[in-house]
C-alpha positions as CSV (number, residue, x, y, z in Angstrom):
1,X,109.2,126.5,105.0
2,X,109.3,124.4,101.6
3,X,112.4,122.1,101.0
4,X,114.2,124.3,98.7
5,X,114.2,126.9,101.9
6,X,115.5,124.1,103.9
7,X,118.1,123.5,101.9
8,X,119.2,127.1,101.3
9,X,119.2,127.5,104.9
10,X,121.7,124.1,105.4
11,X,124.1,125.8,102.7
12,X,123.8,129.2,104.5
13,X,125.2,127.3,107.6
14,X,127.5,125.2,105.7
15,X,129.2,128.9,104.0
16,X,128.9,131.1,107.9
17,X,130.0,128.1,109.6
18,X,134.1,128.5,111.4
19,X,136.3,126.8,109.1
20,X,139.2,125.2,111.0
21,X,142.4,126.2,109.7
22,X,144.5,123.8,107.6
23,X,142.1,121.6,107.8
24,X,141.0,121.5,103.3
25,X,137.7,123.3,104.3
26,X,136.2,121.5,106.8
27,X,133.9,123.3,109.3
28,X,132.4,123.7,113.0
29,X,128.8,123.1,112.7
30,X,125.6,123.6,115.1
31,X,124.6,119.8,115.2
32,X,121.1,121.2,116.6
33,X,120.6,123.4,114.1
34,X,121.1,120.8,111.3
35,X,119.3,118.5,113.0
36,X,116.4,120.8,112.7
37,X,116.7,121.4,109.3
38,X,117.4,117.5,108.7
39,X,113.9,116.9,111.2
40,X,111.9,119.8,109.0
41,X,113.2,118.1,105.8
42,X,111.9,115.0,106.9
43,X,108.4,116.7,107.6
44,X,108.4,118.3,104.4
45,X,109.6,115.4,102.3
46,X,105.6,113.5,102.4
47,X,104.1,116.3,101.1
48,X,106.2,116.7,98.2
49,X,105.5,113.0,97.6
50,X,101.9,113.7,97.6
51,X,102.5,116.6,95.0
52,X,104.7,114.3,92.8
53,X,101.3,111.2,93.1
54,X,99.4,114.1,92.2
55,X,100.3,114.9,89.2
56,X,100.5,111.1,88.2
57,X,96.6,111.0,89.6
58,X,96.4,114.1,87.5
59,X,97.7,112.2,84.5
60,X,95.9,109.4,84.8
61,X,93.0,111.5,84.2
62,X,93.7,113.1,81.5
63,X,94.6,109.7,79.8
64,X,91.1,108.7,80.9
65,X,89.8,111.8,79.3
66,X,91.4,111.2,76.1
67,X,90.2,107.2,75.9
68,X,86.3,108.7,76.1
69,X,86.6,111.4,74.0
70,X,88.0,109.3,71.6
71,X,85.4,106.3,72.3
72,X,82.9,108.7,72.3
73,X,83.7,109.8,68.4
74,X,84.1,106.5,67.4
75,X,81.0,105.6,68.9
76,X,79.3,109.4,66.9
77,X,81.3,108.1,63.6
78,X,79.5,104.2,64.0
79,X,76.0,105.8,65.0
80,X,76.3,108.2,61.3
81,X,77.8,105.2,59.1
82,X,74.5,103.0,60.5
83,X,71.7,106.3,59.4
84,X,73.9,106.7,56.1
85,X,73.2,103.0,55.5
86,X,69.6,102.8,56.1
87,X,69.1,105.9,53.4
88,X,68.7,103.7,50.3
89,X,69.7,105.9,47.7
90,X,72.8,107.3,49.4
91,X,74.2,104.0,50.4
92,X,77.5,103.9,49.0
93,X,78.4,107.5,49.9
94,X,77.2,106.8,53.4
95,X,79.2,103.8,53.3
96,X,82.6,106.3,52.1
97,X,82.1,108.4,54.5
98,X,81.4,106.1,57.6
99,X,84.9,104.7,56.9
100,X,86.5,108.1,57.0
101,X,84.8,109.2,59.6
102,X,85.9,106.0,61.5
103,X,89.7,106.3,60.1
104,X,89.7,110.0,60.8
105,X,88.6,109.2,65.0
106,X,90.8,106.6,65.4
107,X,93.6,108.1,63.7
108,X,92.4,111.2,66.3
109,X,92.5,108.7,69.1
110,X,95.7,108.1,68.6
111,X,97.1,111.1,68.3
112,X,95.0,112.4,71.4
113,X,95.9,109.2,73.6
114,X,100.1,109.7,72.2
115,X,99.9,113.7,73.2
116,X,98.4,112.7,76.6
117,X,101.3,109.7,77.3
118,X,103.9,111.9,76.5
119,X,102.5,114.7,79.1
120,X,102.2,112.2,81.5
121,X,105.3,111.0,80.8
122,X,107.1,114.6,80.9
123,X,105.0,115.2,84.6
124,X,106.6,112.3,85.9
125,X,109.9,112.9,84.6
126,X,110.0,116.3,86.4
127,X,108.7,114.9,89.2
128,X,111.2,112.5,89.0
129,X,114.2,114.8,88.6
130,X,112.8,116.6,91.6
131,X,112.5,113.9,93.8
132,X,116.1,112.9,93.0
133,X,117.4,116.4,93.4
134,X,116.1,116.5,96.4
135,X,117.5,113.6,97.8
136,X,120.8,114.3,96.1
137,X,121.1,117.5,98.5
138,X,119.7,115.3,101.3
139,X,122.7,112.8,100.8
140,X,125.5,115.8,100.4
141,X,123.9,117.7,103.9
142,X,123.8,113.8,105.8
143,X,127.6,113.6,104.3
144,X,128.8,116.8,105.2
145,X,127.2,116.1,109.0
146,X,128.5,112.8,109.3
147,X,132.1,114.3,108.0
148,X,131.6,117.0,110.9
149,X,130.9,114.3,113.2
150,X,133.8,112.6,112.8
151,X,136.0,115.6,112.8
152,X,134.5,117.0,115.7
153,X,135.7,113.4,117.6
């Protein structure tokens, strides 16, 4: 059962449960039955940790893609500038085009290392946002028990 179940399940109990009359909403609740959601929620809540370090692992990756793919053309653009140079009668042409070529990858590395940041950065946002959703619901279900403990005193 993933967390999103589990939390359906605690608002399913929350909307069936006995409301007390006159009482602004407030409920008779199956403590065991919360507190095997709560217990299954606390089982589940590692592994969506690892998902969320996975995508970071997963980002990491791809930034470390991008670094030697763009290391690898500027290392391509150095090893053409150097031939170009030792053909004589081409020398300043080689020379032209060496520095483009070397422009031209670095400007690419750039680009390619700015496009991977920024899906890195949106991976761990939504991670992020899921994480604190998550815990947001957490906090209203460990509210709403605590305010059906204290009514039920």
């Amino acid at each position: 059962m993933g967390m999103d179940k589990i939390i359906d399940d605690l608002y399913e109990i929350l909307d069936t449960s006995w409301h007390l009359p006159l009482s602004g909403g407030k409920v008779i609740l199956d403590s065991k039955e919360i507190r095997c959601l709560l217990e299954d929620i606390r089982l589940k809540m590692p592994k969506e940790i690892v998902q969320a370090k996975s995508i970071v692992e997963d980002s990491s990756k791809i930034i470390d893609d991008a670094k030697k793919e763009a290391a690898r053309i500027v290392k391509l653009s150095e090893e053409k500038f150097h031939s170009m140079i030792e053909q004589s009668e081409i020398v300043k042409n080689a020379q032209m085009t060496a520095n483009k070529i070397i422009s031209d990858a670095k400007s690419d590395s750039k680009k390619i290392k700015a496009a991977a940041n920024q899906y890195v950065d949106n991976l761990m946002k939504d991670a992020e946002q899921i994480v604190a959703a998550q815990m947001a619901e957490i906090k209203k279900a460990r509210q709403a028990l605590r305010s059906s403990e204290r009514k039920g005193d």
